[in-house]
N, C-alpha and C positions, 0 to 999 in steps of 0.2 A: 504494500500500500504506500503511496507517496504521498506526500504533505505539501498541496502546491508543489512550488520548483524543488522541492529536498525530497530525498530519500527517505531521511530519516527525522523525528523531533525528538529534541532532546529537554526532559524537562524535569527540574531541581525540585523533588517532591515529596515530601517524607511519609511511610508509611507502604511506599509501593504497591503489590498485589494486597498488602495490608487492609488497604484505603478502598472500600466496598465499592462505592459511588465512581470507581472510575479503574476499578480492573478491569473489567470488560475489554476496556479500550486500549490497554497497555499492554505491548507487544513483547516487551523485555524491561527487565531491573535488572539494573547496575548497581552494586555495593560500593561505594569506594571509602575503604576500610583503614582507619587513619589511627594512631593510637592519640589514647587521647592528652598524653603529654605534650605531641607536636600539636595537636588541636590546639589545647589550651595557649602555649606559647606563639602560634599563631596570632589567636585572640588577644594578646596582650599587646603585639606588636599592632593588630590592625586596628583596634579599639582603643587602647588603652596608652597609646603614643606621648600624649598632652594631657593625661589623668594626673593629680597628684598621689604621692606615694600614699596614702592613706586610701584615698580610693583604691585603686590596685588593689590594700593590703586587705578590703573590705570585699572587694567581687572574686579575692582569693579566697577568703574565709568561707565563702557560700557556695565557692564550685566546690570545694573539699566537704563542708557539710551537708550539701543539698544538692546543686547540681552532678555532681562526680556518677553518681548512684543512677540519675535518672539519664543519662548519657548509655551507660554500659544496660540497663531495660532497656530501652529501646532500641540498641546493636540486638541485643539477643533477640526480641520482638521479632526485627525486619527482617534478619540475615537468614529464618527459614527459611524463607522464600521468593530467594534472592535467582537472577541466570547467569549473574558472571560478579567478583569480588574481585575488582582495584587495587594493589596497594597502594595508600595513599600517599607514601614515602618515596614512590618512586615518580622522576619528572614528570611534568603534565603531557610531554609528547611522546613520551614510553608509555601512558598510560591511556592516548589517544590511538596508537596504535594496535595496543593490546584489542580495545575497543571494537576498533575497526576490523582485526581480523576474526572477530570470535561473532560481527553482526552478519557477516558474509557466509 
């Protein structure tokens, strides 16, 4: 099936074949499976740039007691029923190719 001019659509969506109201329609799920150290460290640099160090030390305090927990359910949740797992460690063009050969 193509999407207008593409082949393929690609769409950033949590819950995957999860998500009742719209498996029907999704032809494949992509996992892309990140730990969640380089997450967090991510989020600090994209987020958290121009935060003062108290804040930081406050959205750290709550991924460790709140967030951490509800991160690692919901990997477990999706990843049953998942068609292909990403590492998210590895460059985004290794991991476009991966992609690529596994939708053909």
């Amino acid at each position: 099936m193509a999407y207008g001019n593409y082949a393929y659509l690609f769409v950033d969506f949590p819950f995957g074949y999860k998500h009742k109201s719209i498996k029907a329609i999704i032809d494949k799920v992509i996992y892309v499976k990140t730990p969640l150290d380089i997450c967090f460290a991510r989020r600090l640099l994209r987020d958290f740039k121009d935060e003062t160090s108290s804040s930081i030390k406050s959205m750290t305090e709550h991924y460790l007691n709140f967030g951490r927990s509800i991160f690692i359910d919901y990997e477990n949740f999706v990843i049953q029923e998942v068609d292909l797992i990403v590492d998210g460690t590895l460059a985004i063009n290794t991991n476009i190719e991966i992609i690529k050969n596994n939708l053909l």
